[in-house]
N, C-alpha and C positions, 0 to 999 in steps of 0.2 A: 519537518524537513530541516536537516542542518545545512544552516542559511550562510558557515565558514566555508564548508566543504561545496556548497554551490558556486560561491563565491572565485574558489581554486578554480572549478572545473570551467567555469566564463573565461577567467585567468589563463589557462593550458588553452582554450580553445580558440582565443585570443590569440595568444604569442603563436599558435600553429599558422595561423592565416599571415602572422608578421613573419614569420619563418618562408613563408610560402613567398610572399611580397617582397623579402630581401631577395630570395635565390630570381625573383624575376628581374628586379634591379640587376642582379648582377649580371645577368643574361644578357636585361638591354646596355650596358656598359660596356661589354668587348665583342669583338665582329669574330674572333675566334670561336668555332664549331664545339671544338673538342672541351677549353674554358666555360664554354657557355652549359655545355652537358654534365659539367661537374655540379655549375652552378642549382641546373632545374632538379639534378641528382640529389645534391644535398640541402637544396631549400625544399626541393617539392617533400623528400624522405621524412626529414627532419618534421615537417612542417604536417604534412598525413597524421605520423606520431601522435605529434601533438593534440591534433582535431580526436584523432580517434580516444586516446588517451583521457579528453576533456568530456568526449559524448558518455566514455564507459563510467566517467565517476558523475556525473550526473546521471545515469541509468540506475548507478548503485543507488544514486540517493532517491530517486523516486520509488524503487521497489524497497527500501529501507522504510517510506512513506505508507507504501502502498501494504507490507503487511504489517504494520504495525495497525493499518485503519480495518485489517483482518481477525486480527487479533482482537480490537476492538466489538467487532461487528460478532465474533464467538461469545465472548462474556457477556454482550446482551442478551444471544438465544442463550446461554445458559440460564442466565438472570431468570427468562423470559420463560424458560423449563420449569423454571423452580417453582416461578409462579402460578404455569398452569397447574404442576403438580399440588402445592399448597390448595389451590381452588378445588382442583376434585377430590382430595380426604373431606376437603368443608363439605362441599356437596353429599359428599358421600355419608359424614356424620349427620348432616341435616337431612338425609331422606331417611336415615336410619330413625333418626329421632321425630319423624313425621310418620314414619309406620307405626312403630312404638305406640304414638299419640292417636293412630286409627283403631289400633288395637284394645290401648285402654277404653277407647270412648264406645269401642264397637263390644268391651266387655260388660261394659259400664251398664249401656242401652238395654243386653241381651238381659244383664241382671235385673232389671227393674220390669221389664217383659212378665216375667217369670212371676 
């Protein structure tokens, strides 16, 4: 995770809720309707923004997290392919070289029969 960019997005989501908390202050400071709607207008506006703005760059940074631990999680089953594949040629040469070795013993045996 980049622990700057988390850092911002606490930051932005922080100052949204202080945006939100001044336009209230201003609200509770004058008995005017119309002053008071500017207020919740441009602290509440202002202030969403901001929250939203701070959730989406934290969003980014967990899926920035989350495929990189994807990307990860690929190179193992590749790893993980390789190595089965590596196991079954072995296998493979070793059964071959274990018939081989039935054959000669079973040539072996028939010749001495005889």
């Amino acid at each position: 995770m980049n622990r700057r960019q988390t850092l911002i997005a606490w930051a932005v989501i922080t100052a949204g809720f202080v945006a939100i908390g001044a336009g209230w202050t201003g609200v509770q400071s004058t008995p005017v309707v119309a002053v008071q709607l500017s207020y919740m207008t441009s602290g509440g506006l202002v202030g969403l923004g901001l929250i939203v703005l701070g959730t989406g760059l934290l969003r980014s940074d967990d899926l920035r997290a989350i495929r990189h631990g994807v990307e990860e999680l690929r190179d193992r089953i590749d790893d993980l392919e390789h190595d089965v594949s590596d196991t079954k040629d072995w296998l493979q040469t070793l059964e071959v070289k274990r018939i081989q070795a039935l054959a000669v013993e079973d040539g072996a045996g028939r010749g001495l029969r005889l």
